[in-house]
N, C-alpha and C positions, 0 to 999 in steps of 0.2 A: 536190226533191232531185236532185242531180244524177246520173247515171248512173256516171260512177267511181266515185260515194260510196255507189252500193248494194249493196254487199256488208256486209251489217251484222257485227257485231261476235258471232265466236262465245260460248259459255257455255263455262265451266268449271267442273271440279268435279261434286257432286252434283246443280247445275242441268243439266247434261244429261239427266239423268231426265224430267225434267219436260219436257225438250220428245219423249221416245220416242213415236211415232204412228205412221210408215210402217211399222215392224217388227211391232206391234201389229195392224197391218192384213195385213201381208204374212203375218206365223204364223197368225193366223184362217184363211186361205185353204190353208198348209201343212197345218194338218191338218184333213182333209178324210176320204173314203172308204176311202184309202191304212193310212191311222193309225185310224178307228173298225174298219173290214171287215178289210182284211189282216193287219195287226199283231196284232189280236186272237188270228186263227188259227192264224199264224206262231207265236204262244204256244201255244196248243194242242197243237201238233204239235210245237214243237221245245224247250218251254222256254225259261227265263231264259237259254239259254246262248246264243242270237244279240241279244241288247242289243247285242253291238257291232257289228252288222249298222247297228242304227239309227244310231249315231251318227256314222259312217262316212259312208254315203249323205245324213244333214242334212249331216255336216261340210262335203265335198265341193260339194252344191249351194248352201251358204252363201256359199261364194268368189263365185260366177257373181254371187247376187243382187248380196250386198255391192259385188263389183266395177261392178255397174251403175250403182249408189247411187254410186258414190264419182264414176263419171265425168258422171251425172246433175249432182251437186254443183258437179263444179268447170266445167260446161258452158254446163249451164240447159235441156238437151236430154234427151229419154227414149232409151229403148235401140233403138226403131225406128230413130230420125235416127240414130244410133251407125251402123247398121247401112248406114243407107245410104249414109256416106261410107268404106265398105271397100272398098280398092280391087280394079277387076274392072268387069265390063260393067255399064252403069247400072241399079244399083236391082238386080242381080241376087240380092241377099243379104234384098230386102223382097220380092220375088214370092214366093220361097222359103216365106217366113214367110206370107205372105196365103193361098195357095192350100192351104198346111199346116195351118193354124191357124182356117181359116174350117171347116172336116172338124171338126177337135179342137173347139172350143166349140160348133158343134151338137151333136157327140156327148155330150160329157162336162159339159155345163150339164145337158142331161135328163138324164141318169143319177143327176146330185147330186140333184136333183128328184124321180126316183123310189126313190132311195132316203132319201130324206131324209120323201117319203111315207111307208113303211115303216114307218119311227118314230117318226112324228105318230100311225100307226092303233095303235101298240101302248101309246101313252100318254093319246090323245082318244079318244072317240066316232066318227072317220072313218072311209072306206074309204082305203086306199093313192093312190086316182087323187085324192080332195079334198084330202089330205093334202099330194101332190104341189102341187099349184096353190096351197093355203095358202103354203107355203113360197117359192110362186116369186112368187105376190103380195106378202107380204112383203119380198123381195128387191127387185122393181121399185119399192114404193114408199120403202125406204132411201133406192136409187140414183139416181133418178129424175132431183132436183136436178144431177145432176153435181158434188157438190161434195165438196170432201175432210174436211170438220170434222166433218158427222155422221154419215159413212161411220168416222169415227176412233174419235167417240166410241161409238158402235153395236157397232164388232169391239173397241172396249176392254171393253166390258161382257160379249161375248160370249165372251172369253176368258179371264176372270177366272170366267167360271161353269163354265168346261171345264177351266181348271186347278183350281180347286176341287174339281169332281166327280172328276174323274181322281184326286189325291190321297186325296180321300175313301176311294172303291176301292182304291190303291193302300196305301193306310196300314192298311184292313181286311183286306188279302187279302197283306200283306207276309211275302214268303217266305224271310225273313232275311236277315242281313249277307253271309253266306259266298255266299250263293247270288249277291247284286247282285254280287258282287266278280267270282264266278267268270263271268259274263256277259257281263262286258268285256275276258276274256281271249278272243283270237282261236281259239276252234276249231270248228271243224264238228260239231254233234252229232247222231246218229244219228239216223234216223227211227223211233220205235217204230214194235214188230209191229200194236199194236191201230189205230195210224195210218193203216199202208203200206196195211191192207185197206179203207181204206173209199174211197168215190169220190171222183176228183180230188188225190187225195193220190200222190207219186212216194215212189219210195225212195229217190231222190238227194233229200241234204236241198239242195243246190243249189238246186232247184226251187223250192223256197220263201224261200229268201235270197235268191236273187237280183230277185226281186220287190218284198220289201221293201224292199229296198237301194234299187231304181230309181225304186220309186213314189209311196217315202215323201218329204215334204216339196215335193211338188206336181214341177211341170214345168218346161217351159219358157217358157210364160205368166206363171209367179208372177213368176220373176226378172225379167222386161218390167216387167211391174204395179207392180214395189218401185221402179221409174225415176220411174213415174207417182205414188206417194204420196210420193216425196222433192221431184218437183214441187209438187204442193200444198201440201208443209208447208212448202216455201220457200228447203232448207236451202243455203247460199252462191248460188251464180252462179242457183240457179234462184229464186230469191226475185221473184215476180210475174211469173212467165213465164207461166205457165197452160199450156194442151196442146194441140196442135195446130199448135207451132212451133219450127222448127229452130234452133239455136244462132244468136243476133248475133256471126256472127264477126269482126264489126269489133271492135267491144266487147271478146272476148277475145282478140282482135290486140295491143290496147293498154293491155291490163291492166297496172297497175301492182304492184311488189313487197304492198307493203303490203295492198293487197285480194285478192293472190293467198294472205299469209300467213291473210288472213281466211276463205278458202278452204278453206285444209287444215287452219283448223281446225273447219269444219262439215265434214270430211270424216272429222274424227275423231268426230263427233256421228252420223253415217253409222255407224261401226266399230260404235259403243257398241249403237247401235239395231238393227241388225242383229244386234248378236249375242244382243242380249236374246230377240228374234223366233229363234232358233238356241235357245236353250236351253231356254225354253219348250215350242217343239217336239220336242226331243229328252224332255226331261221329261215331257209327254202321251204320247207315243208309246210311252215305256217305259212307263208306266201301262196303257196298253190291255194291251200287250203280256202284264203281270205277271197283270193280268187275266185272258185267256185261259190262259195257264199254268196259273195256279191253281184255275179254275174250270170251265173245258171240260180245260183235261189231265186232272185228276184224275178227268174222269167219262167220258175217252177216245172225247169227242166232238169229231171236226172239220166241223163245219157250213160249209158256203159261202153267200155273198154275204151281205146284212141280216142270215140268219137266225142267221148268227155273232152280232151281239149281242142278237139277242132272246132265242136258244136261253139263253146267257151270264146276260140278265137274270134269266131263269125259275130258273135252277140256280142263280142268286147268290140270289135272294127265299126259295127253299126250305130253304139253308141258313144265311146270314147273314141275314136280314130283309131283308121288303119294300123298307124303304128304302134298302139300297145295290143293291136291283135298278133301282127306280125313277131313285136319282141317276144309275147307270149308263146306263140311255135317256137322260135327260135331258142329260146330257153328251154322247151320240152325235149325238141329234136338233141341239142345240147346234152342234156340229163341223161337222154337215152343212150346215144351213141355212147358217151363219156363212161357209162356205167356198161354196154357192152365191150367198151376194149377193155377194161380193168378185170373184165369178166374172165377174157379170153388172155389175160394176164397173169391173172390166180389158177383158172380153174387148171392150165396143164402142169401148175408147179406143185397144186395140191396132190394129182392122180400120180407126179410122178413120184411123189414122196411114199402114198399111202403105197405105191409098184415096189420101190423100192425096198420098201420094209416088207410086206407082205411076199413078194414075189422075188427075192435076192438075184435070181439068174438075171433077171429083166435090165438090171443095174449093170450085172459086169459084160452083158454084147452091147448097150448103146449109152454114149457119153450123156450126162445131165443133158447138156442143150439138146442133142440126137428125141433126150425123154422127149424136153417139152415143145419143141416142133413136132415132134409125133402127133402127140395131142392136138395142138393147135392147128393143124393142119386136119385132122379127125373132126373140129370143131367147124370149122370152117366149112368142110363139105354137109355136115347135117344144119349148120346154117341156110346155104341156096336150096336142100331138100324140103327143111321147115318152113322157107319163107314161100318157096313154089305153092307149097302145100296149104299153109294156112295166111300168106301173105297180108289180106282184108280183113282177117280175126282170129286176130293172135291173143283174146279173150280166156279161152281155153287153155293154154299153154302158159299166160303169165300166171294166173291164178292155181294150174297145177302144179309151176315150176316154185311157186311161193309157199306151196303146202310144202314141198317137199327140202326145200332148204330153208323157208323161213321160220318154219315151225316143227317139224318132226325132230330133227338133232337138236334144237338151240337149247330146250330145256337140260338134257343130257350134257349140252355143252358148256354149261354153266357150271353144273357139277364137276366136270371133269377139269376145268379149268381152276377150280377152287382144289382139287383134289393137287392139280400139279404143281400149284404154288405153296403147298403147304402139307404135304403130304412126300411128292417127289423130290423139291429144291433140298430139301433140305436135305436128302442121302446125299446130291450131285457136293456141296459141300462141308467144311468143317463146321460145328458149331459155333464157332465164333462170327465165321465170316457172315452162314444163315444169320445168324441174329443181326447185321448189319444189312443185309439184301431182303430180308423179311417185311411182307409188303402189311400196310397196318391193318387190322382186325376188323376195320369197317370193310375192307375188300370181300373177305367171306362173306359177309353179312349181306351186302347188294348182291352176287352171286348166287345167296341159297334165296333171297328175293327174287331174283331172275328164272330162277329155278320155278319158283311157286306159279308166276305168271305165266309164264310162256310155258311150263306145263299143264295150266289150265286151259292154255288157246289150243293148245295140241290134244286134250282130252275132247274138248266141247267143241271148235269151231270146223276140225278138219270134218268128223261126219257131216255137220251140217254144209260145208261148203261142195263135199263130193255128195253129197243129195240133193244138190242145187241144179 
């Protein structure tokens, strides 16, 4: 086939469903520690009445992914290369990311791990630290192949049993119509007295919104990583690119109308899947949420780190039955595991890219896969050292691994992702064709919004949370 002629022919209709996979992957990894551990609390303490908390912070961080997805599409390129043709001193905007980001996935892969231990010992026969390594076995042997179809089908399974269980929970423990309604109306609601007294808990309900807000729906790695599974599935200009290579900008130099309209319309297949991975998200996340509300508020318990859902399980088994305490674990344990192999999915394809570009030599002695079993195999051993280490409270480690990818780049990554779609695309190509791949003008507009918030969490929360 010749190369003008591979841009295949988008779906339309309800066949777009059928090809939903990067989103699927991407929301396994969205909810994660963030959505089983915080959100639960957040209920606890504040009630149904910050749901628009969540919806907010997914809404927000959906632009970033999506918008990567959309210029992955019309490229053939992940959001690494994005980054590195912004203009500014060379490769300034991938060291950034590499020396950033190598911190954040040592930190925040163990921590998935030990807390994902946690909830293997409260469901098998383990201790926390075997638990931990089960989980992270598991993970490497998914990921291993490097390949995208059974990492697809694996987080499709995985997530179909975490929105299942979440509803389950959530349909048992439903705290009526008036209550969801009033939830998504914006206000602040106070910290109860039996709250404000116990540890860790502030009297600013701030305190605790603003964490959810920042934490929930992952970081600034997911959005990378949704570049990387819009790669593998193919969808327009990146159809048999694979990973570990920068856009042919000859190729989309001299794109023609026709294959560019084939474009945007896998760019609409982008939209679709993305937002599926958004709703999903948002809909588990409310579940947790309704969860702690219902079950630790009413017995004005706020428990922190894991112990939030196992305390949750125990209180749900005593008064609804065993089995929605049981599905509750099993859908946390679920969440966790699911979001550390996705982890250890992205995070060696991220390092080898920002290697790649920053460190050229690195590229020509070890082949792409050579890059990311390196990594994963790196990941892997500071896995069983973190979980030996901090196995029973991995408290410390989720919430530092969350400062430092959920909040320190996102703000920046918003800009620079608004910068590449409208700033870079259009050198990559001719005017006419930009004008047909040109993503609409509400894109920027959520993006320098994203910008604003999640640079204000990053201004105000990280002091206060490392003064904690």
């Amino acid at each position: 086939m010749e190369k003008e002629n591979a841009i295949r022919t988008p779906p339309r209709g309800l066949v777009v469903l059928a090809l939903i996979g990067p989103g699927l992957i991407w929301c396994s990894e969205m909810i994660g520690s963030g959505e089983v551990i915080l959100s639960t609390r957040v209920g606890a303490i504040l009630g149904t009445g910050v749901m628009w908390a969540v919806v907010v912070g997914i809404f927000l961080k959906y632009w970033i992914g999506m918008s990567g997805g959309w210029y992955t599409t019309c490229t053939g390129e992940g959001m690494i290369d994005m980054f590195d043709r912004i203009p500014g001193p060379r490769h300034w905007v991938v060291w950034i990311v590499l020396v950033v980001q190598f911190l954040s996935a040592t930190i925040s892969i163990g921590s998935l791990a030990s807390a994902a231990g946690v909830f293997l010992n409260s469901l098998i026969p383990v201790s926390p630290y075997f638990g931990g390594w089960i989980a992270s076995i598991f993970a490497l042997v998914v990921v291993w192949s490097g390949g995208f179809r059974i990492l697809k089908v694996v987080m499709g399974l995985f997530v179909l049993v975490m929105v299942l269980g979440v509803l389950y929970v959530a349909i048992t423990l439903f705290p009526g119509f008036s209550k969801i309604l009033e939830g998504f109306l914006i206000k602040i609601p106070s910290v109860p007295a039996w709250a404000s007294s116990q540890p860790g808990v502030s009297e600013n309900p701030w305190r605790e919104i603003l964490p959810l807000m920042g934490w929930a729906a992952g970081g600034f790695a997911s959005h990378v990583w949704y570049t990387y599974w819009v790669l593998g599935a193919g969808y327009g200009a990146a159809a048999g690119r694979g990973y570990g290579r920068p856009a042919d900008t000859t190729f989309l130099k001299n794109l023609d109308r026709g294959s560019a309209q084939n474009i945007k319309g896998w760019c609409r297949v982008v939209l679709a899947d993305a937002s599926v991975a958004m709703i999903i998200t948002i809909v588990v996340t409310i579940s947790f949420l309704i969860a702690g509300a219902v079950v630790l508020g009413s017995s004005k318990l706020a428990p922190e780190g894991p112990q939030v859902a196992i305390t949750l399980s125990t209180i749900f088994s005593s008064k609804w039955g065993t089995v929605g305490g049981f599905v509750f674990l099993v859908t946390g344990a679920t969440a966790l595991i699911g979001t550390l192999t996705v982890q250890l999915a992205g995070w060696p394809r991220l390092l080898a890219d920002a290697f790649r570009i920053c460190i050229p030599g690195f590229q020509q002695k070890l082949a792409w896969k050579n890059q990311f079993r390196l990594f994963l195999i790196f990941f892997f051993v500071t896995n069983v050292t973190i979980v030996l280490a901090f196995g029973r409270e991995p408290v410390f480690l989720v919430k530092t691994g969350a400062i430092c990818d959920g909040l320190l780049l996102t703000p920046l990554q918003a800009i620079w992702v608004a910068v590449g779609l409208f700033v870079v695309m259009p050198k990559l190509f001719s005017r006419e064709i930009y004008a047909v791949l040109k993503p609409h003008w509400c894109v920027v507009l959520f993006l320098l919004l994203a910008f604003l918030v999640f640079g204000y969490f990053c201004v105000f929360q990280i002091p206060y949370v490392l003064s904690r």
